[in-house]
Every structure is written in C-alpha cells, then in structure tokens.
C-alpha positions as CSV (number, residue, x, y, z in Angstrom):
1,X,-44.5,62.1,28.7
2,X,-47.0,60.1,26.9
3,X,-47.7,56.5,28.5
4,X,-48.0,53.4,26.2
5,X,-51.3,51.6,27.5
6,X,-50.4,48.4,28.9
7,X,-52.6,46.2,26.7
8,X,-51.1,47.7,23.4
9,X,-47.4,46.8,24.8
10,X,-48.7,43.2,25.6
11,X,-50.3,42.9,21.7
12,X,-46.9,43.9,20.5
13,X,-45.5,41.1,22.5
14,X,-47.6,38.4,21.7
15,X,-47.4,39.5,18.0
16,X,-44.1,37.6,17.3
17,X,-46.0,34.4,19.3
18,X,-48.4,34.2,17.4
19,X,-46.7,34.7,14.3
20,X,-44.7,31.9,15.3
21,X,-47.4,29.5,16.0
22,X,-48.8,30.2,12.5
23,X,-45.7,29.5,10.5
24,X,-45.5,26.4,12.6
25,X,-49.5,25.6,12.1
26,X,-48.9,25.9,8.6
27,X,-45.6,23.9,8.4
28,X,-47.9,21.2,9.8
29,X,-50.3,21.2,7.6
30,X,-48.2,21.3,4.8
31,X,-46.4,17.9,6.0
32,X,-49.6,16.7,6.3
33,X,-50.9,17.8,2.8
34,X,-47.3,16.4,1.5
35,X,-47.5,13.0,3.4
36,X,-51.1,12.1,2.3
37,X,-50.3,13.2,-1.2
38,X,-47.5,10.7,-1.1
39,X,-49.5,8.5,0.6
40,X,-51.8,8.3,-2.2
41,X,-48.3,7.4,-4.7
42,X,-47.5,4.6,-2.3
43,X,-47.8,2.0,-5.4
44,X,-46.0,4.0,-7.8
45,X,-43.3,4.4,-4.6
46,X,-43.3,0.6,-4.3
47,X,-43.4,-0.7,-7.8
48,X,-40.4,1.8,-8.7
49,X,-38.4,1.0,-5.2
50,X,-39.1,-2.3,-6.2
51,X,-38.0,-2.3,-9.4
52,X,-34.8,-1.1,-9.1
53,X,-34.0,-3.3,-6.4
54,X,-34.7,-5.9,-9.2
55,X,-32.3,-4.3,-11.3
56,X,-29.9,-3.6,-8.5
57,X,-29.9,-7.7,-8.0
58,X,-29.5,-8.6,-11.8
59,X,-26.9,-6.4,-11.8
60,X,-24.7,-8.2,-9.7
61,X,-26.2,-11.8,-10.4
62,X,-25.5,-11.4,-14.5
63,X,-22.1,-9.5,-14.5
64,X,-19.3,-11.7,-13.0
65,X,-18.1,-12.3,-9.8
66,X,-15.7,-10.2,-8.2
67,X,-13.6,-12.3,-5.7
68,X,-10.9,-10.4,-3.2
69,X,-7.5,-11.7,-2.1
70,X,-6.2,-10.4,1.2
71,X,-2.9,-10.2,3.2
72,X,-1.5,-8.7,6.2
73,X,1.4,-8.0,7.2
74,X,3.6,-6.6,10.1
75,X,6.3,-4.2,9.6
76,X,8.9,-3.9,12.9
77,X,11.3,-1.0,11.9
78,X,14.9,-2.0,12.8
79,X,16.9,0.2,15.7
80,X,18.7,3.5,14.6
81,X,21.7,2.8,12.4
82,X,23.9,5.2,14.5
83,X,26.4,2.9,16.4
84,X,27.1,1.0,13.2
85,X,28.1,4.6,11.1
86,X,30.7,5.5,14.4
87,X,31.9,2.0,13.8
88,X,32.3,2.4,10.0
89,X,34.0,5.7,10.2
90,X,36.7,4.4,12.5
91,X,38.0,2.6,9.4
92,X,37.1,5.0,6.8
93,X,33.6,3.8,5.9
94,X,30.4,6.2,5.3
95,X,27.3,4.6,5.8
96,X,25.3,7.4,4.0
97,X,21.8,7.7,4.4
98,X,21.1,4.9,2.2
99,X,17.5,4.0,2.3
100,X,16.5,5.8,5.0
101,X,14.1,7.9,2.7
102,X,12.2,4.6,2.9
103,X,10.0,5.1,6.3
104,X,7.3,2.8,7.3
105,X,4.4,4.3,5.5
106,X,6.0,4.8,2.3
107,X,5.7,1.0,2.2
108,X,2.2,1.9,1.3
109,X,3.1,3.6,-1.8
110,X,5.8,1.3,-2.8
111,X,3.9,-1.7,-3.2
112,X,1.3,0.2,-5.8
113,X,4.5,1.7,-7.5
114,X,5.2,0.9,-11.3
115,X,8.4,-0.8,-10.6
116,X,6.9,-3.1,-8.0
117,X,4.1,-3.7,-10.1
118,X,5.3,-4.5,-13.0
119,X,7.9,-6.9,-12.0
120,X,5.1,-8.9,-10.1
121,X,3.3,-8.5,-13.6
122,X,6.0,-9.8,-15.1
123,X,6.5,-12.8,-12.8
124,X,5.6,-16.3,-13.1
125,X,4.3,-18.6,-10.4
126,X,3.3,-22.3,-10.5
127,X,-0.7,-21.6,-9.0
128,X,-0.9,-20.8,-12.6
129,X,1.9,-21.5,-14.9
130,X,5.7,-21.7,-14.3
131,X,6.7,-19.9,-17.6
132,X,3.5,-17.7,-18.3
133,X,3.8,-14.1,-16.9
134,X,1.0,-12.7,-14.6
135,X,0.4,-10.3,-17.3
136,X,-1.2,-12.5,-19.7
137,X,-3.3,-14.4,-17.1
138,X,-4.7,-10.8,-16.3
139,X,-5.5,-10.0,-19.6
140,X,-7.3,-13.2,-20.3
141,X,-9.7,-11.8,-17.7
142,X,-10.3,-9.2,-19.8
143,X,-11.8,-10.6,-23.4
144,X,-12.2,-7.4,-25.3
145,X,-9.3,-6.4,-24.1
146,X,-6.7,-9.7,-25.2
147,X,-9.4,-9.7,-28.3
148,X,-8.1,-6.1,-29.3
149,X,-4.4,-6.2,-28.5
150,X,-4.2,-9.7,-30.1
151,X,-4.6,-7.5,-33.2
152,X,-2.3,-5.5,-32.9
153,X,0.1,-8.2,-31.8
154,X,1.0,-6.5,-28.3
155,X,-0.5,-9.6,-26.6
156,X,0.8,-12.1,-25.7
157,X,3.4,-10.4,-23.2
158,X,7.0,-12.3,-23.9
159,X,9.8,-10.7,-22.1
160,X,10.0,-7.5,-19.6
161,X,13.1,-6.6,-20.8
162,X,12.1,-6.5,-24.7
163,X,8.8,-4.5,-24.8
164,X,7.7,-2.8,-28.4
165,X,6.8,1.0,-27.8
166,X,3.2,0.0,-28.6
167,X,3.3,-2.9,-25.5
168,X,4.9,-0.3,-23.0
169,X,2.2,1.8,-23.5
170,X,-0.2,-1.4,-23.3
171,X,1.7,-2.2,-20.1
172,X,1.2,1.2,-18.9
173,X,-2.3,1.2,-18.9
174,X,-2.6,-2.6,-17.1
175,X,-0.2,-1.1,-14.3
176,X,-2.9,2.1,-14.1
177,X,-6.0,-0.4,-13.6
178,X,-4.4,-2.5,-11.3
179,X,-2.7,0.3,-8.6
180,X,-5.9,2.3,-9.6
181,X,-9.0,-0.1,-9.7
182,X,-8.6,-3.4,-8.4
183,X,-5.5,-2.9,-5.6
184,X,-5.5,-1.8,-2.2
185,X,-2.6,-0.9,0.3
186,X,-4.0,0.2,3.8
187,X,-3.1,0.2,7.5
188,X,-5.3,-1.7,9.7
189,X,-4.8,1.1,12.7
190,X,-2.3,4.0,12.0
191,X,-0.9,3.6,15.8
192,X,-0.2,0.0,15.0
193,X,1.9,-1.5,11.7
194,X,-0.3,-4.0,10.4
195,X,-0.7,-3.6,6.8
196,X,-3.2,-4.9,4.5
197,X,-3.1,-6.0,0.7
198,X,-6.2,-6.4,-1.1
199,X,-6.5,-7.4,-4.9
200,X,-10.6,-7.7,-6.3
201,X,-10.4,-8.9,-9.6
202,X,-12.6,-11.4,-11.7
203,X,-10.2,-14.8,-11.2
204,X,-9.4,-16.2,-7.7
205,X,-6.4,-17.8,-8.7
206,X,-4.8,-14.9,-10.1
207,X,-5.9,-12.8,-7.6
208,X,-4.2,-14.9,-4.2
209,X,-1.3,-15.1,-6.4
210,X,-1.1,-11.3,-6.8
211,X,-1.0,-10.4,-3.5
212,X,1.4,-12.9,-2.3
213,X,3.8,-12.2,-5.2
214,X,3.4,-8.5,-4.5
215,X,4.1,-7.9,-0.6
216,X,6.8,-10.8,-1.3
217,X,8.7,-8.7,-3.8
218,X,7.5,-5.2,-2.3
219,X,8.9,-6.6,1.2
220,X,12.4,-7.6,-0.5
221,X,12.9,-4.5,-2.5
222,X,12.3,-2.2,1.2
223,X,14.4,-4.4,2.9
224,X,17.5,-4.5,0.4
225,X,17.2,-0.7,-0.2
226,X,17.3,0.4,3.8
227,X,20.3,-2.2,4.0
228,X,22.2,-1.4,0.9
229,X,24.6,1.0,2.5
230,X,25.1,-1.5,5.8
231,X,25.4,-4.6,3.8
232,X,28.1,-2.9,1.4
233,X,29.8,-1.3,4.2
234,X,29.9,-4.8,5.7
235,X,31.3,-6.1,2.8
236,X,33.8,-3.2,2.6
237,X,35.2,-4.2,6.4
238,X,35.2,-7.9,5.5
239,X,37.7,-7.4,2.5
240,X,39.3,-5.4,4.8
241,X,40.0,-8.4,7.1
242,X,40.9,-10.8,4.4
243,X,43.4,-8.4,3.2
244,X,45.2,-8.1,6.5
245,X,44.4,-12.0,6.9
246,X,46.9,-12.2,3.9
247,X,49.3,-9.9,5.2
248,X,49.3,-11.2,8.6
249,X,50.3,-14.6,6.7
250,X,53.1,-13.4,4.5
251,X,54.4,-11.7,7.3
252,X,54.8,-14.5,9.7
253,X,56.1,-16.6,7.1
254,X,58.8,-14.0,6.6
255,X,59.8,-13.7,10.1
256,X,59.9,-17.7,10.1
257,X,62.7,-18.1,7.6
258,X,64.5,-14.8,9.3
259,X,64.1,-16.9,12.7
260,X,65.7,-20.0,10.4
261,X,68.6,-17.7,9.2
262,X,69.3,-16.0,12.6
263,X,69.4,-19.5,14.8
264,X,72.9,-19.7,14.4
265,X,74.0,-15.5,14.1
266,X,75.1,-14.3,17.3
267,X,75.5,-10.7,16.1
268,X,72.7,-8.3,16.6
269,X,72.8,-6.2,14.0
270,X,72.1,-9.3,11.5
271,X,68.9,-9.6,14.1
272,X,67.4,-6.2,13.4
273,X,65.3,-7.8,10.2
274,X,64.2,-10.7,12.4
275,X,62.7,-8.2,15.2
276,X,61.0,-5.8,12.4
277,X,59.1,-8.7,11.4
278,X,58.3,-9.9,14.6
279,X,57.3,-6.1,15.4
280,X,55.2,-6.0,12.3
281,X,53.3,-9.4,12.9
282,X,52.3,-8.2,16.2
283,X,50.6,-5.0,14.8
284,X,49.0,-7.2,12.2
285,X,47.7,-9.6,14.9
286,X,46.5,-6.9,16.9
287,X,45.1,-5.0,14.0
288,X,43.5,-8.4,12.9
289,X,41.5,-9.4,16.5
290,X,40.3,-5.8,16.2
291,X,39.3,-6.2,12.7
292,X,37.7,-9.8,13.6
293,X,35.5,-8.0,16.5
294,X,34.2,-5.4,14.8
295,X,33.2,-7.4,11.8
296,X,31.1,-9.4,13.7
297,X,29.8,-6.6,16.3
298,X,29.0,-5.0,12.9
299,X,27.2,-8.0,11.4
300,X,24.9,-8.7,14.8
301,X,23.9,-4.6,14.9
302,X,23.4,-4.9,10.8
303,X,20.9,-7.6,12.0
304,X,18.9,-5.4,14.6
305,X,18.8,-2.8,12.5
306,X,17.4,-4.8,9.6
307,X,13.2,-3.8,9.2
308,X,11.4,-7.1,10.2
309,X,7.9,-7.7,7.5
310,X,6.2,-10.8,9.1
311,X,3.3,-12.2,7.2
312,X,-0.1,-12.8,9.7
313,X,-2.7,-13.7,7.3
314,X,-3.0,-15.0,4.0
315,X,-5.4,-15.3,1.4
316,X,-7.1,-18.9,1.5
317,X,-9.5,-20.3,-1.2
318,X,-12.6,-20.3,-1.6
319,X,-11.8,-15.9,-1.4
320,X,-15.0,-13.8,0.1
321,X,-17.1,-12.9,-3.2
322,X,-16.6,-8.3,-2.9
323,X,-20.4,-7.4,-4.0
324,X,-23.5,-9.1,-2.4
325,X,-26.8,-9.9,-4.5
326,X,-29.1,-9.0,-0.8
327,X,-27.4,-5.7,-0.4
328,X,-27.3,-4.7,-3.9
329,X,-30.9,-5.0,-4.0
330,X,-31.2,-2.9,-0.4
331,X,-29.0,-0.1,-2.1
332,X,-31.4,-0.2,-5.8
333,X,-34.5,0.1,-3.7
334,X,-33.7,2.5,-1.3
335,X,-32.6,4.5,-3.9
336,X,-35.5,4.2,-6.2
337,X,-37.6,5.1,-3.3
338,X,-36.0,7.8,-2.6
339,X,-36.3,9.0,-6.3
340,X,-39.5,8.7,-6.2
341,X,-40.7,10.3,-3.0
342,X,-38.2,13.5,-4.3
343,X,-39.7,13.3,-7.7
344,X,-43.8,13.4,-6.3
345,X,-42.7,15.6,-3.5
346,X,-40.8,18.3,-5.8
347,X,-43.9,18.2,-8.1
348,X,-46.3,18.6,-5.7
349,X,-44.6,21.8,-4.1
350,X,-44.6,23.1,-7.7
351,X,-48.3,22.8,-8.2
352,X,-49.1,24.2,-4.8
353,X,-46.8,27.3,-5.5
354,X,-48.9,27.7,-8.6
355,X,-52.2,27.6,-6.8
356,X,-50.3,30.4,-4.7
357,X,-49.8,32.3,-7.8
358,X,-52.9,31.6,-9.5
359,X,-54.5,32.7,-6.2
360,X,-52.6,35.9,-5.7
361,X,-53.8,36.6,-9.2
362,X,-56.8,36.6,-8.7
C-alpha cells in the first residue's frame, strides 16, 4: 500500500484555511475600499439626508393638521342566558338564540360597519349643530370634495331616509374613507376587554364628536340585539300576568255576587256554582303568585345577563396632533441617507466588477 507523506496530507488541510482567510482578507478590504469611497460622498450623503429631512418637515408643517379623538371602553359580557330559557319554556316561551351571534370581539367589527356608521353620519349633535348631520360637517373638511358634489347637487346631505341613487353612492364612498382611512377599532390587550376608538381627521370638533356618537350608538345597537329575545320574552310573561290579573278579578267578582245570592240558600246543590268559583279563584291566585315570582326572578336574571360597555376615557380638547414635524424630518433623512449610501455603494460595486472584467480581458 502506498503511504501519503505526511506533509502533503497537512497541505491538503490547511488548503481550506487558507482559503478561508483570503476570502475573509479580501472581504475586508473590500469594506474598506467601500467605506472610504463613501467616505469621500460624505457631502453628497449629508446635503441629500439633509434635504429630504427638509422636505420630510415641510411636509407635515404645510399640509394640515391631523388631530386624533380617542375613547375606551370596557365591555363585561353578561352571565349565560340558560336559567332564564328553562324559565321561559315552563310557560311556552323560546328564548332563541337571539343575539348571541354578537360575541365580544365582533364589537370590533360592528362599530366600523355601514349601518353603524352611517347612522352616526347621519346624526346631529349640538358640539356642532343641532339640525346639521355629521355628514356635511365631514365633507366641509374636504373642499374639493363639497366643491364637486355641490355640482352635482348631492351635497348638502338632507335626510337618511330620502337619498337620490347618485347621494347613496356619494354616501358610500364617505362610509369607505371613514371605516377605511381615518377610524380605528382596537383592543388594548386581547386577555383584557378594553377597547379603543380612534378617529384622525382634519377638524377636532368633528372628530371628539365622532367617536362619542359612534361607541354611543355602536354600544346601544349590541346591547338591544343580545337582549331582543329576553326583553320580548319578558314582555311576553308580563302580558301573561296582566291577563290572569284580569281574570283573577272577574273571577272573584263572580264568586262575590254568588256568595250574595247563596247567603240565604240552604240547599247545596244551588251552592255548587258558588264553590266552582271559589275553586277557580284559588287556581288563579295560585297561578298569579307564581306568575308574579317568575316575572320578577326573570327581570333581575335579564339584568345579569345584560353585556355591561362602561366608558373609561374620553376624548378631551385640545386632541394630541397624529404626525410630528421632529420625527417627520428623522424619517426624510434617514431615508435619504440611506438612498444615498445604496445609490454610491451599488455604483461603486458596478465599476469595480468592470475593472474585474476589463482585467480578465486583458
């Protein structure tokens, strides 16, 4: 068998080293190379970085002010609705599902939903005018836009309720920018059920009265659809009380003129009517304490079932101001900066793969 000398196999190991240390030598002295080329840019890097930072102020300074209006809320989901439906269904009632499709975190979704936008569109409020809609307030904001549907007479906004094809479709769009652009529906922590309502638009005024108007009217509409089928089933056991309220009545005022007749009838037989009665407003009175106690045992589960939507914070004037001039600036610059650097560095890796070529060439 023919031995491999020993100083070959150590060449062959140290090959891959060296190698190594070369592609890293070179590495380096290409970083070098790179960051005194760059160095040499360093006022073409500064003027630009500079200037953009300019821009990135101006920016912000000329165009207008976007304010932001913010409210939070706690939502406390009500207790299971089960011992309320066995009570129902011991007097024929169904309590249904009714709006139990409506969870906690579809709250979220409901309060940037057409309906509930437009009607808080489409409501007045005396922090701006009692008898002007929202609508047209937000519209005013916009110039070109009340400029160009003045025009075509779909502004001003009159009546919800009597909309031209042409204003539906205006109204359409307004409900897309404002769910879209300028509103915001978040939890603060998804363990906990604080919610937060953001509106950033152009006027203060209209933008506190947004969000108050919405998580009112958002809040209202969740509440009234989990409850609809408990509330109706209340007032479905209720009319049942009043109607054997007014049986109970005629019924004892029937056995009281029997009793009248009977005083003086000593015969049994003409006492049979008299003790139907008296049999019949016993079962009404029964029926009618059991009627009374379930109506109210209904009413005080109805009210721990109810979802609770406390308000914690409101929005308070003067609002915070969304974009800042300082870091506008901070975000132009380092981005012209980093323009620039990319721009020099990518064109000095293209001349130096030309000198490779040139060189190769050659």
């Amino acid at each position: 068998m023919t031995k491999i000398p020993n100083d070959m196999t150590q060449d062959k190991l140290t090959q891959p080293n060296q190698q190594d240390e070369i592609s890293l030598a070179e590495l380096w002295l290409k970083a070098q190379s790179m960051i005194k080329f760059l160095w040499k840019k360093k006022v073409w890097i500064i003027g630009i970085s500079f200037s953009f930072a300019v821009l990135g102020y101006l920016k912000v300074y000329i165009a207008k002010p976007s304010y932001m209006a913010s409210l939070t809320f706690s939502l406390e989901q009500g207790e299971g609705g089960g011992g309320l439906s066995g009570l129902a269904s011991q007097f024929g009632f169904s309590m249904g599902t009714g709006g139990d499709g409506l969870g906690g975190d579809n709250l979220l979704s409901l309060m940037k939903s057409r309906r509930i936008v437009e009607d808080v569109l489409f409501s007045a409020t005396p922090q701006l005018s009692d008898s002007i809609a929202l609508i047209n307030h937000y519209i005013r904001t916009q110039p070109k836009l009340a400029k160009q549907w003045d025009s075509l007479d779909i502004y001003p906004f009159l009546s919800h309720s009597a909309l031209s094809r042409t204003q539906d479709s205006a109204l359409g769009l307004v409900v897309k920018q404002v769910s879209e652009q300028a509103l915001a529906v978040s939890k603060v922590d998804k363990k906990l059920s604080f919610v937060t309502v953001s509106y950033s638009g152009h006027d203060p005024i209209f933008a506190k009265a947004f969000v108050e108007l919405l998580s009112e009217r958002a809040s209202d509409f969740y509440v009234e659809t989990k409850m609809s089928n408990t509330r109706e089933n209340i007032d479905k056991l209720q009319r049942r009380v009043d109607s054997v309220s007014s049986e109970l009545n005629n019924a004892m005022v029937g056995y009281s003129q029997t009793q009248d007749q009977n005083m003086f009838t000593v015969q049994s037989v003409a006492k049979v009517p008299s003790l139907q009665k008296q049999i019949k407003v016993t079962m009404l009175t029964t029926l009618y304490g059991e009627l009374i106690k379930n109506l109210e045992l209904s009413k005080t589960m109805a009210a721990r079932e109810e979802p609770l939507i406390t308000v914690i914070d409101t929005p308070h004037y003067p609002l915070r101001v969304r974009e800042s001039k300082l870091k506008a600036a901070l975000i132009g610059g380092f981005l012209g900066g980093f323009l620039c650097v990319a721009f020099f560095g990518a064109r000095a890796f293209i001349q130096d793969l030309n000198k490779q070529a040139t060189a190769l060439q050659a």
